[in-house]
C-alpha positions in Angstrom: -222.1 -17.7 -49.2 -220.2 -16.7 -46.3 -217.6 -19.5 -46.7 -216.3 -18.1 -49.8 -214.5 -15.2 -47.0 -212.9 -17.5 -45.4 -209.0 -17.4 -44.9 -209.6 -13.5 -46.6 -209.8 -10.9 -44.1 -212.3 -10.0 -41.5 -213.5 -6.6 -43.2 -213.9 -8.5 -46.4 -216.3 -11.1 -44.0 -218.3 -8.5 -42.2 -219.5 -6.6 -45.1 -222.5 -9.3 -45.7 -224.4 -8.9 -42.5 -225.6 -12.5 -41.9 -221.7 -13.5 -42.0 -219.3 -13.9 -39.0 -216.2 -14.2 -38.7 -213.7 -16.8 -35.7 -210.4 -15.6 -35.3 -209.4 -18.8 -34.2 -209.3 -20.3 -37.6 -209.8 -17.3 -39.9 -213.0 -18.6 -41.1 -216.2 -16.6 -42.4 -219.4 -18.4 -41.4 -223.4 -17.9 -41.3 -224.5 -16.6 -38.8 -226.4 -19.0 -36.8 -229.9 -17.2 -37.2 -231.8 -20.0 -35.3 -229.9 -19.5 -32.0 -229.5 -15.6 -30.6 -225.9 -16.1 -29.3 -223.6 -18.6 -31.6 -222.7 -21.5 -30.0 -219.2 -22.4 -28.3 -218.5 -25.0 -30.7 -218.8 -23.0 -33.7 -216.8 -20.1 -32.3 -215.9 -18.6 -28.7 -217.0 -15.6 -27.5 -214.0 -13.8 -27.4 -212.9 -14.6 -30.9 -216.2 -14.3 -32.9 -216.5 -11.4 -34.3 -220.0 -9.5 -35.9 -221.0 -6.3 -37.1 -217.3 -4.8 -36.8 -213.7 -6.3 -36.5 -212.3 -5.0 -33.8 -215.4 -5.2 -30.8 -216.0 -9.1 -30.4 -219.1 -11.0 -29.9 -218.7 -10.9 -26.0 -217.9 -6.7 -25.6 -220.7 -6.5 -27.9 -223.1 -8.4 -25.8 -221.8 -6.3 -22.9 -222.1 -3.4 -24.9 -225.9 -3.8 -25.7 -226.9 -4.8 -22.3 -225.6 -1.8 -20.9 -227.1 0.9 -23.5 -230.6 -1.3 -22.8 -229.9 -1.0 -19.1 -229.3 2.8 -19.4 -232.2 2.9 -21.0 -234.7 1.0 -19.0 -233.2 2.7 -16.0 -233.6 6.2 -17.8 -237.2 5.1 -18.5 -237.8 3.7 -15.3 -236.0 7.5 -13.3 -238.0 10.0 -15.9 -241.5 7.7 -14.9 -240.9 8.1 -11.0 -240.1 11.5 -11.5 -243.1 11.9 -13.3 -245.2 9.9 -10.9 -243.7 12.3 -7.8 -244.1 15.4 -9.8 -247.7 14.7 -10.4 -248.3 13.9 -6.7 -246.3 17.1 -5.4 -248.1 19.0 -8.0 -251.8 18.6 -6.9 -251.2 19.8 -3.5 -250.3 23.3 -4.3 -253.4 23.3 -6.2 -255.7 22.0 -2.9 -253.8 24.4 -0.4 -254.4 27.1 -2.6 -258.4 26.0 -3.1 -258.3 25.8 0.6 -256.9 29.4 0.8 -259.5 30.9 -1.6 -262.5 28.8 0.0 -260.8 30.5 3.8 -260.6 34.0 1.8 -264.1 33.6 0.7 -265.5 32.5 4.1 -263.7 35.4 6.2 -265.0 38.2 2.9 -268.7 36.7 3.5 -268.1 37.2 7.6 -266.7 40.7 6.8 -269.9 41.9 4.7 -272.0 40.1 6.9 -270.2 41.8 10.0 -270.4 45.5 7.8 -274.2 44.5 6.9 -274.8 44.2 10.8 -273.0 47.4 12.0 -275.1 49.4 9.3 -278.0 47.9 10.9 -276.9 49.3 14.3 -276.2 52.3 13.0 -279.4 52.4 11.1 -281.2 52.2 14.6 -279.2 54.7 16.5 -280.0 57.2 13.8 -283.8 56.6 13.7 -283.4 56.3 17.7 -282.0 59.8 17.9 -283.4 61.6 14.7 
C-alpha cells in the first residue's frame, strides 16, 4: 500500500506507479484512479507530485497538453499540406494533357496540311507531264 511511504521520501513513494505523493504533509497516497485529475482536497496541484519528484501534477498537466497540442497541430499542418500538395499537383498533370492533346491537334493539321500540298503537287505534275 502506498501509505506505508508516507513520511519517507518522495523517490521511495514514486517507485510504485499507482502511488502519489503531497508535499504538503509528506504523505504517499493512491492515486485516485476513479477521477483523471486528483482532487483539491486530497492534495493541490502544485504540491502533488506523480511519475517524478521534481515536475508537479500541475507542470505535468501543462506538459502533456502541449506535447498533445504539438502534436494535433503537427497532424493537422502535414494533412493541409497534403491536401494542397494533392490539389497543386493534378494541375501540372491537366496542363500538360492539354499541351499533348494541342501538340497532337497542330501534328494532325501539319500531315493533313503536307497530305494536301502533295496533292497539289501531284496535279501540277500530271498537268505539265
Amino acid at each position: 500500500a502506498c501509505s506505508e511511504f508516507s513520511q519517507r521520501s518522495c523517490e521511495e513513494c514514486l517507485k510504485n506507479v499507482s502511488c502519489l505523493w503531497c508535499y504538503t504533509n509528506n504523505t504517499c497516497i493512491d492515486y485516485p484512479v476513479r477521477s483523471i485529475l486528483p482532487p483539491s482536497s486530497l492534495c493541490s496541484l502544485s504540491n502533488a507530485r506523480w511519475g517524478v519528484c521534481w515536475m508537479n501534477f500541475e507542470a505535468l498537466i501543462i506538459a502533456i497538453a502541449v506535447v498533445v497540442g504539438l502534436i494535433l497541430l503537427s497532424i493537422a499542418v502535414c494533412c493541409c499540406y497534403c491536401c494542397y500538395c494533392r490539389r497543386h499537383s493534378r494541375r501540372p498533370d491537366e496542363e500538360e494533357e492539354q499541351l499533348a492533346r494541342k501538340r497532337e491537334e497542330r501534328r494532325l493539321q501539319s500531315l493533313q496540311r503536307k497530305h494536301e500540298r502533295k496533292l497539289k503537287h501531284d496535279e501540277i505534275r500530271k498537268k505539265y507531264g
